[in-house]
N, C-alpha and C positions, 0 to 999 in steps of 0.2 A: 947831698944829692937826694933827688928823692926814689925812696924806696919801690924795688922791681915790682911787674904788680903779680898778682896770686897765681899761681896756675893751676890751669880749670882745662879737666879731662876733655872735654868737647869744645869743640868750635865756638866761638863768640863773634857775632857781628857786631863790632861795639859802635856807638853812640857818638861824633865828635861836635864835642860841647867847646864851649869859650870860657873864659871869665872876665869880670868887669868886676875892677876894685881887688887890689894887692894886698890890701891891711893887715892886721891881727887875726884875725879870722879866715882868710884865705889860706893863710900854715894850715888851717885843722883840716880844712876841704884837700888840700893837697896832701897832705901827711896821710887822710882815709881815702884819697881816689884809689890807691893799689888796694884796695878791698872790692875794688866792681872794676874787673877786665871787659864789663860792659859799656863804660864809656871812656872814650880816650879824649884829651883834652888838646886841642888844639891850639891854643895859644890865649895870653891874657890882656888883659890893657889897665891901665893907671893911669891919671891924669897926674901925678905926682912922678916925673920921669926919673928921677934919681930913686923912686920907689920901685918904679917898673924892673928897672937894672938889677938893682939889687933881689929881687923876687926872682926875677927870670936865671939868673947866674948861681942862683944858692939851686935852682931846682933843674935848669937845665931847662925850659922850654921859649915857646916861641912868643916875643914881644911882638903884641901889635903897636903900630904907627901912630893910630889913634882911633877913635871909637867907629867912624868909619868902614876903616879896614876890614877892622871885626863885623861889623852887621853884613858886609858884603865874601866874608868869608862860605865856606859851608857846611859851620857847624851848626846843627838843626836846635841845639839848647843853651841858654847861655845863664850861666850864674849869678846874678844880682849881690856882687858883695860889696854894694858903696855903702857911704856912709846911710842912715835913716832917711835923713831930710831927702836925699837922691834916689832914692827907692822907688818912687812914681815915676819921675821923668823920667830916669835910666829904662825903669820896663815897658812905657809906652814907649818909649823909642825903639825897643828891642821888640817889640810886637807888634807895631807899622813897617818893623823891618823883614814881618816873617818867620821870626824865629817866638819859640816854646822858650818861658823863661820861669826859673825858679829862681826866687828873690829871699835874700835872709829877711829876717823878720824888723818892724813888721811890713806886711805888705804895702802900705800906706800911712803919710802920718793923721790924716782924715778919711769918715768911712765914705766919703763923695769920690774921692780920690779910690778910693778902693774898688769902689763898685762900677766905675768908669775903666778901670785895667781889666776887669774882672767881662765885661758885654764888650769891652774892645776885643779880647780873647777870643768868647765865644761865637763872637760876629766872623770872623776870621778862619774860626776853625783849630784855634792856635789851644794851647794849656798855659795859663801860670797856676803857680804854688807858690804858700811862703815856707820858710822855717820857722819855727823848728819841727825836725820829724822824729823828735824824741817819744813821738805816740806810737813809732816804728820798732823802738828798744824791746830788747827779749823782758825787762823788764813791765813793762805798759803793755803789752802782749800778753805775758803770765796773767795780769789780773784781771784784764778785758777776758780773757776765757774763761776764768774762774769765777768772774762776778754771769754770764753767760749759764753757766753751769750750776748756778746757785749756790755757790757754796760759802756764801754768808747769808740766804736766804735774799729775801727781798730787800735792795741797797733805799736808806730815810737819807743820810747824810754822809756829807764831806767835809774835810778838814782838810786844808793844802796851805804847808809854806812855802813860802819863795823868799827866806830872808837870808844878807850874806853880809852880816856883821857891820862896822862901822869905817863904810867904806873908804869917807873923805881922810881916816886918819891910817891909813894902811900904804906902804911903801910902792903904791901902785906907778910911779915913773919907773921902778927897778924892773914893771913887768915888759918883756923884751920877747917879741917871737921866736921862733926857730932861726929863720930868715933876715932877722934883725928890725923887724916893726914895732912901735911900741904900740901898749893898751891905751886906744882910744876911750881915755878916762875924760876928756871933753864932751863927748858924743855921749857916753854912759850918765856923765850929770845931766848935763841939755835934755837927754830922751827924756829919761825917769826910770824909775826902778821900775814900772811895771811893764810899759813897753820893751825893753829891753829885756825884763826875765820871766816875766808872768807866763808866756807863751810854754814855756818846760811842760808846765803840768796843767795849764790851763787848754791845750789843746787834745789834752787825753778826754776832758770830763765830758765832753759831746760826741766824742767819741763812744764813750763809755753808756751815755744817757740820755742820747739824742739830741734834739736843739736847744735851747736855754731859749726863753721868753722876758726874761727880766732881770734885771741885776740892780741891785739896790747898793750904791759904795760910798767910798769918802775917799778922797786924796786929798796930802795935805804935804807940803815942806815944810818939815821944822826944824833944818839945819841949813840958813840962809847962807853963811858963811862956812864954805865947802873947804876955806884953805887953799885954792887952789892958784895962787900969788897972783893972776889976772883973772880980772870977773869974767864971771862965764855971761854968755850974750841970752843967755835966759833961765829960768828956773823952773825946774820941772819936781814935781811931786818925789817925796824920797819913802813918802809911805802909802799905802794903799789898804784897804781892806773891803772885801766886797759879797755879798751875799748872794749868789746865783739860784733862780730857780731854773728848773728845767720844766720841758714839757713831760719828760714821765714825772713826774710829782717830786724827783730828786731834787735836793736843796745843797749847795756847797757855800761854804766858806773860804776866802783865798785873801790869804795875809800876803803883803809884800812890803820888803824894806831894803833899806840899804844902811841900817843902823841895828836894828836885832840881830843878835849873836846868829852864824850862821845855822841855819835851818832848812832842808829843802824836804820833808817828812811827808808823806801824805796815809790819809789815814779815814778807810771809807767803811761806815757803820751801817751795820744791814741787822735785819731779824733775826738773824742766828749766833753771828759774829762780828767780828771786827777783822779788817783783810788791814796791811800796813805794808811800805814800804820806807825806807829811812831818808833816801836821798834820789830822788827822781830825772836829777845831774845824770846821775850812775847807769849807762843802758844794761849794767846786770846788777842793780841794786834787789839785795834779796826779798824776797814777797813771802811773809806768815800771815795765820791765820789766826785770832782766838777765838775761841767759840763761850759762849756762856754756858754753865750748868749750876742745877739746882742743888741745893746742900741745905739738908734738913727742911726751914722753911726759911731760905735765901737762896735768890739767883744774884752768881758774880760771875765775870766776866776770869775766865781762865787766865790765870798769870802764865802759863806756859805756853809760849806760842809754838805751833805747827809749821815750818818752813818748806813751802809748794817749790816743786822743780823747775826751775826758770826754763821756758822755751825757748827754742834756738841755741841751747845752750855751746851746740859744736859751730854757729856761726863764727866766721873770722872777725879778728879785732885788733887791734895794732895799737899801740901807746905814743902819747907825743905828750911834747909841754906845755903843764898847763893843769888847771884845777879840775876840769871836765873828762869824761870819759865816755865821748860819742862817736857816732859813725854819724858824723855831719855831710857826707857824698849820699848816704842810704835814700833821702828822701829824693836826692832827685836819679840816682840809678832805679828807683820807683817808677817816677817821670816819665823817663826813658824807655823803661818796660811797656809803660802804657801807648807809648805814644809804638812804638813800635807793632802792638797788635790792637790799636785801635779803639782802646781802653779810656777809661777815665783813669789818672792817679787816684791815691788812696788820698793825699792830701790834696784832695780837688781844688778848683778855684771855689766852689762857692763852699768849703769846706773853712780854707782858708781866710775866708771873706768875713766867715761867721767868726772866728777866734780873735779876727782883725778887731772887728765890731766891738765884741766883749772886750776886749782888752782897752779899746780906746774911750769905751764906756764909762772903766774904771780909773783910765788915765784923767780923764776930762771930768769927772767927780770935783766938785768943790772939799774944802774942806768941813762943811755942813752938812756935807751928804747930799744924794741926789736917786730918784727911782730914774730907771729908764729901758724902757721898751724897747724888745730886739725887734730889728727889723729883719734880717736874712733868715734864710734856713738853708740844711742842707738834703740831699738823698744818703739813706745810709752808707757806710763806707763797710769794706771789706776788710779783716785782720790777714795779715802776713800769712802766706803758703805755709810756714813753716810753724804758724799760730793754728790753723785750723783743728 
């Protein structure tokens, strides 16, 4: 059943959202809603009805009929958790129908498709967002303030992995939700590694350093044969690696795979120091510092790292199954906030548009490599109440 939700000294006028798409990932959204008594969920739908049942009965709430139902229902947000390739049509349909929708990632498998959700919205009056709102975590929070703060001085470079071992040969049909859905390990090879995971830490660095202007990558498959006893209906890139410039003169690097021993480290080199965190998964993966100093006549980089106090530290956090440790509701209890006093989200549409962008940049990379020019940007965004 799912867990009671928090209780919160003062009144809440909560939010009543929908959801679209019951899968693997709808557990983690359900398992984190009782962290935000600010939206309450009005019911889901699934075009897979023996999925809907089974979803509905492990958590106790209300099955829609069909998608219908729901668009004429009145809940004012609705959750985007189908598979990829349904991600456009599900949220124009859910944004000709009036409702604010936050879609998981990515927002679009094309950035045309993207940017047509994104002035449909705006025309309307309406908000979308994608996930991930992992740029929300006390985590990515701590080092946005601290690079803010200078306390690596001026940030040159970035180092970001997003690698999660050798995936085709891992017992991934044993992985089984709470609710009993399995890992959409079809959708995982089809997408690619990098649409699928780059977003983690790939949505923090424009946060961190404004718009990116250019990204130079390469994607390449070089495990044709995934194992997977039926061929998958298409082949998507299993490695990535990409070089982003930004408009402040910051430069990253952003490895992804689905064959490197897992790795999810990010590691950002400034004038003073070196700031790390280990695992970017983790909304409280810990944030040190090294700093360089002088010794005789040599500068090296301190092997002793300085461990900064994670902000938010007394936010609430709740455990479920699984390899991840997110508040995947935070980004659109976000949403909700905004739309409520008339705000933009922090993961705005044209915020969202840009990550979109980058990521399909480096999805859509040949194996030769390729430069290629951003076209979106965004307005700055604001860090979490509890980041300032």
């Amino acid at each position: 059943m799912r867990p009671a939700p928090i209780a919160n000294k003062h009144e809440i006028i909560a939010m009543r959202i929908a959801i679209i798409g019951c899968g693997f990932v709808a557990d983690m959204y359900m398992k984190t809603l009782a962290l935000h008594p600010d939206l309450e969920l009005s019911g889901v739908y699934d075009r897979d009805m023996a999925r809907l049942k089974q979803y509905c009965d492990y958590y106790n709430v209300r099955a829609y009929d069909n998608i219908d139902e729901l668009l004429g229902d009145n809940a004012l947000l609705v959750l985007n958790l189908t598979n990829p390739d349904e991600h456009y049509g599900i949220s124009k349909r859910c944004l000709e129908a009036g409702k604010h929708v936050y879609s998981e990632k990515p927002l679009a498998m094309q950035y045309q498709q993207a940017l047509e959700l994104v002035e449909l919205a705006e025309s309307r009056g309406l908000h979308i967002s994608s996930a991930p709102c992992s740029l929300l975590s006390e985590t990515a929070q701590t080092m946005w303030k601290a690079l803010s703060e200078g306390r690596i001085g001026q940030p040159y470079l970035v180092y970001a992995e997003m690698d999660d071992g050798l995936l085709h040969r891992m017992p991934y049909r044993k992985w089984i939700s709470e609710s009993g859905a399995p890992w959409p390990w079809k959708d995982e090879f089809e997408v690619g590694c990098t649409l699928e995971h780059a977003g983690y830490v790939l949505s923090w660095l424009p946060a961190f350093f404004g718009p990116a202007k250019r990204v130079t990558a390469m994607a390449s498959t070089l495990i044709h044969d995934k194992q997977t006893k039926k061929p998958l209906d298409r082949q998507s890139p299993d490695l990535s690696i990409a070089c982003i410039t930004f408009e402040s003169g910051v430069v990253a690097r952003l490895s992804c795979s689905i064959i490197a021993p897992h790795d999810h480290k990010l590691m950002i080199v400034g004038e003073e120091g070196v700031m790390e965190a280990p695992d970017t998964w983790k909304y409280r993966s810990p944030v040190t510092i090294r700093r360089y100093k002088i010794i005789r006549r040599r500068m090296i980089l301190w092997p002793f790292n300085k461990k900064i106090q994670l902000l938010g530290k007394d936010n609430p956090m709740v455990s479920y199954r699984g390899s991840s440790h997110m508040d995947f509701c935070r980004g659109a209890a976000d949403m909700a906030r905004a739309i409520e006093v008339g705000a933009s989200p922090r993961l705005s549409a044209r915020f969202s548009l840009h990550v979109n962008e980058l990521a399909l940049a480096i999805h859509y990379a040949s194996a030769e490599g390729c430069c290629y020019e951003v076209k979106s940007t965004f307005d700055p965004i604001e860090p979490m109440d509890w980041a300032r």
